[in-house]
C-alpha positions as CSV (number, residue, x, y, z in Angstrom):
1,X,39.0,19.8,-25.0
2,X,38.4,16.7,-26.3
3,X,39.1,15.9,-30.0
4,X,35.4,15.7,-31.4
5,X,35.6,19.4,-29.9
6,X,38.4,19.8,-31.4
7,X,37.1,18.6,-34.9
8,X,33.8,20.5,-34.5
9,X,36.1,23.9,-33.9
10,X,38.6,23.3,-37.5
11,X,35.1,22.5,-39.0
12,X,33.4,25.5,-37.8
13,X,36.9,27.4,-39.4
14,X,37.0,25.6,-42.5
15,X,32.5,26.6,-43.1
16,X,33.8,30.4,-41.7
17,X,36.4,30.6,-44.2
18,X,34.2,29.1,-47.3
19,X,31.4,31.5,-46.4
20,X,33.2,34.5,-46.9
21,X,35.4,33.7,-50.0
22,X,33.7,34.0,-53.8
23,X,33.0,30.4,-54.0
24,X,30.4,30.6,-51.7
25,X,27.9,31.9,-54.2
26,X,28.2,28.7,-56.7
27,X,30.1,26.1,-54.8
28,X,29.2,23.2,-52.7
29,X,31.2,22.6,-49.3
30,X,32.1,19.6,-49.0
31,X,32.9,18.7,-45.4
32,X,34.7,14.9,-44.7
33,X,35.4,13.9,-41.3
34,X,36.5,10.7,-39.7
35,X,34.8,11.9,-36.1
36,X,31.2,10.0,-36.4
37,X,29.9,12.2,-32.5
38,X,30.8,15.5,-34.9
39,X,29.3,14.4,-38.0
40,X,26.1,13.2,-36.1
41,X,26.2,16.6,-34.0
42,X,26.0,18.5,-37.0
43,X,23.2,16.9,-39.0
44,X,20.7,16.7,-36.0
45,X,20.6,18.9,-33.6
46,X,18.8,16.7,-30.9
47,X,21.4,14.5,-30.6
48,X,24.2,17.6,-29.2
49,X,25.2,18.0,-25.7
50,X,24.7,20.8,-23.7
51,X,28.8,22.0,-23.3
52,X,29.4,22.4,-27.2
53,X,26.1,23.1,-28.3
54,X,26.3,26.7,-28.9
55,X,29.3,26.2,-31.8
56,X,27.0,23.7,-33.6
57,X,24.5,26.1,-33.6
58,X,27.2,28.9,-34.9
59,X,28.0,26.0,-37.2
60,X,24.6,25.8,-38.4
61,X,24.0,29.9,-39.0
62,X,27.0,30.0,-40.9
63,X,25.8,27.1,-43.1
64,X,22.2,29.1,-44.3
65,X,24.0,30.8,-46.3
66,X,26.0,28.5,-48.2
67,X,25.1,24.8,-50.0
68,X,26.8,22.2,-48.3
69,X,27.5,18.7,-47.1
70,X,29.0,16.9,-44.4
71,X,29.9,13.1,-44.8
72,X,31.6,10.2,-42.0
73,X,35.0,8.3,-44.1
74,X,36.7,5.9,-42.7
75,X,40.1,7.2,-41.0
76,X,41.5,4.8,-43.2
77,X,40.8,7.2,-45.8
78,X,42.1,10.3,-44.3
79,X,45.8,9.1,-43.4
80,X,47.4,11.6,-45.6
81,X,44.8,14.8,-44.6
82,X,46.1,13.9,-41.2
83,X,49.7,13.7,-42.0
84,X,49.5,17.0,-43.6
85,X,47.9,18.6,-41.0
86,X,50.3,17.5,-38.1
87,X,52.7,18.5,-40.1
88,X,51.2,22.3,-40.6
89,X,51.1,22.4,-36.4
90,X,53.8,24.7,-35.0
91,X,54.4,26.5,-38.6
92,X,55.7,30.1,-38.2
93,X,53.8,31.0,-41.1
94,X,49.6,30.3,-41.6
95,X,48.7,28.0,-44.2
96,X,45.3,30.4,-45.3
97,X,45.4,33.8,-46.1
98,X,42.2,35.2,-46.8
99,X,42.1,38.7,-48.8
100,X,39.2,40.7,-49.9
């Protein structure tokens, strides 16, 4: 797996997660990501290969339902979003607990 895949999976999480907490309802997503293929996959559909193109569409479903935007920024911009999720890899304990 390469690592737009692997950004197109965390941002098919992070729109999972959003969906099913209460600020759905009134809030805007707001999806940044320094992966331009993944950001480009996402807001049109003709331009997504065949081998991930059934998670964009999952991606896609999962967004009806919710308002929401997705923007390119520089990596430059998201040094300490990385940082802080390298560091989060190989935790014992999650980082998101979702409770209904």
């Amino acid at each position: 797996m390469g690592p737009t895949s692997t950004k197109i999976f965390a941002i098919k999480e992070a729109i999972s997660l959003f969906s099913k907490s209460c600020w759905a309802k009134s809030n805007t997503l707001l999806i940044k990501t320094d992966n331009k293929l993944a950001s480009e996959w996402i807001r049109n559909v003709s331009t997504i290969p065949h081998f991930i193109k059934n998670e964009i569409v999952e991606i896609l479903n999962l967004c009806r339902e919710i308002y929401w935007n997705i923007s390119l920024v520089p990596r430059e911009c998201t040094a300490v979003a990385d940082s802080l999720s390298k560091a989060g890899i190989g935790r014992a304990q999650q980082l998101v607990w979702v409770l209904n």
